[in-house]
C-alpha positions as CSV (number, residue, x, y, z in Angstrom):
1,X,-45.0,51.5,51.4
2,X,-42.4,48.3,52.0
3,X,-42.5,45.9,49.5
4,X,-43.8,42.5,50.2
5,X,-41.2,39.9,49.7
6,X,-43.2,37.2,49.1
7,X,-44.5,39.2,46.5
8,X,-41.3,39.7,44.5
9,X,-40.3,36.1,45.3
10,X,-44.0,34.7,43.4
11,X,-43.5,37.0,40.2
12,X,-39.6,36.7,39.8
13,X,-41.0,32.8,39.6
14,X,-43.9,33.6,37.1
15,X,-41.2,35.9,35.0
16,X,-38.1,33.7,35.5
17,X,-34.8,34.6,36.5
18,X,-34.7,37.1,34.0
19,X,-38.0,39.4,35.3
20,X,-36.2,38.7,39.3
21,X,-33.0,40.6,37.6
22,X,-36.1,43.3,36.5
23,X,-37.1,43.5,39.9
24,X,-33.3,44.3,41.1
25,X,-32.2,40.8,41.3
26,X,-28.6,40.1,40.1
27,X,-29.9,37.8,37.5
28,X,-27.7,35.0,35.5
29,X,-25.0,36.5,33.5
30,X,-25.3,36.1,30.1
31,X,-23.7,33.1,28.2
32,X,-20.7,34.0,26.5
33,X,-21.5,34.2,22.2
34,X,-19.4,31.7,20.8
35,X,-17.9,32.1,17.1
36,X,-19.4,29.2,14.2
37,X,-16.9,28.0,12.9
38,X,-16.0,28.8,9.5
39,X,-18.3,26.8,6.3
40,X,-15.5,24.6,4.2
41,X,-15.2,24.7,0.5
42,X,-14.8,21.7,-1.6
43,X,-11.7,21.4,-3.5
44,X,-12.7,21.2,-7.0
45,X,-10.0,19.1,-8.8
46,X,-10.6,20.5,-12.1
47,X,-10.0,24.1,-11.7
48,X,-7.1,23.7,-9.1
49,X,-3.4,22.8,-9.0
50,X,-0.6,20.9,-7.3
51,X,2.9,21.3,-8.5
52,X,6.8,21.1,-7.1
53,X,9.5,21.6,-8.7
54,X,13.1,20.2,-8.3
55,X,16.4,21.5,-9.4
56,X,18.6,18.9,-11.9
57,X,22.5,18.5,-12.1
58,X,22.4,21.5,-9.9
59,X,21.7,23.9,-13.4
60,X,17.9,23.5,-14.2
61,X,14.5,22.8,-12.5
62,X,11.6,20.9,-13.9
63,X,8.2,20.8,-13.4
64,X,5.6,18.1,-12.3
65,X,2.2,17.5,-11.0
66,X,-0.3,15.7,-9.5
67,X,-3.5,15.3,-11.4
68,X,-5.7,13.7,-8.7
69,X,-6.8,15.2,-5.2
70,X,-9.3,16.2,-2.6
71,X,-10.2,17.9,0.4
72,X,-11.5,21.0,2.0
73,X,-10.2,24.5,3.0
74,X,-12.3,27.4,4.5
75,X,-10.2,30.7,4.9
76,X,-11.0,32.8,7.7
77,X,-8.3,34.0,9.8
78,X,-7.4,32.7,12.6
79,X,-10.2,30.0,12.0
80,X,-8.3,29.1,8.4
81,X,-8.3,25.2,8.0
82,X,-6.9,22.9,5.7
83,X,-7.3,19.0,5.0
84,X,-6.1,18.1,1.7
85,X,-5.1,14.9,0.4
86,X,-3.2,13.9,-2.6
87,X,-2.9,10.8,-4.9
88,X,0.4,10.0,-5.0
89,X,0.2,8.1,-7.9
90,X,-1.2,10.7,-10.0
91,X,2.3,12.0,-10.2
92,X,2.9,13.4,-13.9
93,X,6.3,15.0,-15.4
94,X,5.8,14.9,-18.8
95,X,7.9,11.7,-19.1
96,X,6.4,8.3,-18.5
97,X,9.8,6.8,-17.7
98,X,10.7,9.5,-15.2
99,X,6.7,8.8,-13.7
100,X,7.6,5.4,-13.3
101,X,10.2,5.8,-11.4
102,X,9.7,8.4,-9.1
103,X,6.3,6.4,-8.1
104,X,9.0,3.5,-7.5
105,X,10.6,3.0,-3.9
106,X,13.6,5.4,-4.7
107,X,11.6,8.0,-4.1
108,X,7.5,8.0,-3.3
109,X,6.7,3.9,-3.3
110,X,3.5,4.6,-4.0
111,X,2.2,1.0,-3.9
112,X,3.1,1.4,0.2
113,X,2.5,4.7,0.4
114,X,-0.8,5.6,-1.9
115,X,-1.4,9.0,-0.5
116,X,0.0,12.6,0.2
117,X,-2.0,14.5,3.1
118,X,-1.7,18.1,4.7
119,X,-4.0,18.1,8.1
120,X,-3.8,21.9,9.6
121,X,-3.9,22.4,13.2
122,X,-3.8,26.0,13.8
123,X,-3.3,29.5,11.8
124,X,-2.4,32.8,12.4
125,X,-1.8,36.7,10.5
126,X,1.0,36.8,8.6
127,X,2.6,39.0,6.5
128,X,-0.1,41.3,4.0
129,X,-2.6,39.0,3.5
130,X,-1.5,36.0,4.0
131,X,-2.5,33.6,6.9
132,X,0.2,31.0,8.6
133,X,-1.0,27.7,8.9
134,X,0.6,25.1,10.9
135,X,-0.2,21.1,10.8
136,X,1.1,18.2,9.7
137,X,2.3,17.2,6.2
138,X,2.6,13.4,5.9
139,X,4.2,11.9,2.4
140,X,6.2,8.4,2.6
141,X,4.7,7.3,5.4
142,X,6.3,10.4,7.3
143,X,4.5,12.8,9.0
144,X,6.4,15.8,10.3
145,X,5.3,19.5,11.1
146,X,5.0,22.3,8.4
147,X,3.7,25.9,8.6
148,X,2.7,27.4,5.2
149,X,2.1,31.1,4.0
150,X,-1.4,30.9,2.3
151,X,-3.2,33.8,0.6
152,X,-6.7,34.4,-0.4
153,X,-6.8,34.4,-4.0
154,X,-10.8,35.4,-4.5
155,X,-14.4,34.5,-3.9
156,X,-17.3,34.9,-6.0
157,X,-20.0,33.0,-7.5
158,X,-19.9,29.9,-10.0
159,X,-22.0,27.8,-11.8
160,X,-25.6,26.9,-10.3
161,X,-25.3,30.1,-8.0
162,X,-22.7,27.9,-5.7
163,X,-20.2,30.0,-3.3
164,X,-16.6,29.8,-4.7
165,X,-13.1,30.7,-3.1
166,X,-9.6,30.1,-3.9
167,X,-6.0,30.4,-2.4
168,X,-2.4,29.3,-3.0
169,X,0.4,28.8,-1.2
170,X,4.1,28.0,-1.8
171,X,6.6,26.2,0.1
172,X,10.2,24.1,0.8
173,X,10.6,20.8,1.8
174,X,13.8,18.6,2.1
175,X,12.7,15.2,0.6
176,X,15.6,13.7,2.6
177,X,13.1,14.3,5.6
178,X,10.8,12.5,4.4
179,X,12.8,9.2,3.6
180,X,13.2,10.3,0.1
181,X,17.2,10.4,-0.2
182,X,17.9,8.8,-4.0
183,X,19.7,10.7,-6.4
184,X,21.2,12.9,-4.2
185,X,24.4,13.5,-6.6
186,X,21.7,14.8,-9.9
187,X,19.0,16.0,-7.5
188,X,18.6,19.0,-4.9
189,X,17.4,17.9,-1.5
190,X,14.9,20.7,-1.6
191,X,11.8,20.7,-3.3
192,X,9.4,24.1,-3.6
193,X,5.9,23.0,-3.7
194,X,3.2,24.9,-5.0
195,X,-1.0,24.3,-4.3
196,X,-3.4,26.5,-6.1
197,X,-6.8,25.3,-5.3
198,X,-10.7,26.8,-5.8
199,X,-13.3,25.0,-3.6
200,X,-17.3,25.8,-3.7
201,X,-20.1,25.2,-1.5
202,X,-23.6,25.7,-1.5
């Protein structure tokens, strides 16, 4: 018995495009799944860190920090962003006279220049663990490009049930790229930064 066209044609319509594929139609393809992208963390400023170091009279390095920052982070791969900004006037070295006068215009001029900001734009495996991310690092009014090495440090749950995660990540920068060029005679050029931070969500 031959199958009556009009038939097919009236109950692909009353089942769709999807009951005409049934029948032996060819049907839509199905829509590509796209990936969600990854849920941020909040950078908690209380249980994180920001620190560089610098080496004096070519001999010694000391320590500073920055007390006050914020941002967001999710770590997933390939999907790993960062946007984390920094208060450049939360600078502290254990020396108020020193404070004063790297927030000055010989070196950060924070009164011009009030913030420190990381923006990534893409990441990639690395080495182990750890995940590259590339972007753009802007401090003194500079913005240049900078690829990091961060690494997954945990993720658990904290207070009130909340979702937390952490990584860290150390780098170099020359400070002499970033219009930062005073002292060069007692101070190196280079300057390792290190950013340790825990971020929750709910």
């Amino acid at each position: 018995m031959r199958a009556c066209p009009v038939c097919i044609v009236a109950v692909a319509g009353a089942l769709g495009l999807g009951g005409f594929a049934f029948l032996g139609g060819a049907g839509p393809a199905p829509a590509p799944a796209v990936a969600a992208a990854p849920e941020a963390f909040t950078v908690d400023n209380v249980h994180s860190s920001v620190i560089f170091r610098i080496k004096h009279n070519n001999v010694s390095y000391f320590y500073g920090r920055f007390n006050t920052f914020s941002g967001s982070f999710a770590i997933d791969g390939e999907s790993t962003t960062l946007d984390i900004t920094v208060d450049a006037a939360s600078v502290d070295t254990a020396n108020e006279g020193r404070d004063k006068h790297v927030k000055s215009q010989d070196f950060f001029s924070v009164k011009e220049f009030p913030t420190v900001a990381f923006k990534s734009a893409s990441a990639k495996k690395g080495a182990g663990e750890a995940i590259e991310v590339s972007g753009n690092l802007t401090f003194h009014g500079v913005t240049k490009p900078v690829t990091v090495a961060v690494t997954p440090t945990g993720q658990g749950t904290g207070r009130g049930g909340a979702t937390v995660a952490g990584f860290e990540t150390t780098f170099t920068i020359k400070r002499s790229d970033f219009g930062m060029g005073g002292m060069t005679g007692s101070l190196s050029d280079e300057v390792a930064i290190t950013v340790s931070l825990q971020g929750s969500r709910k």
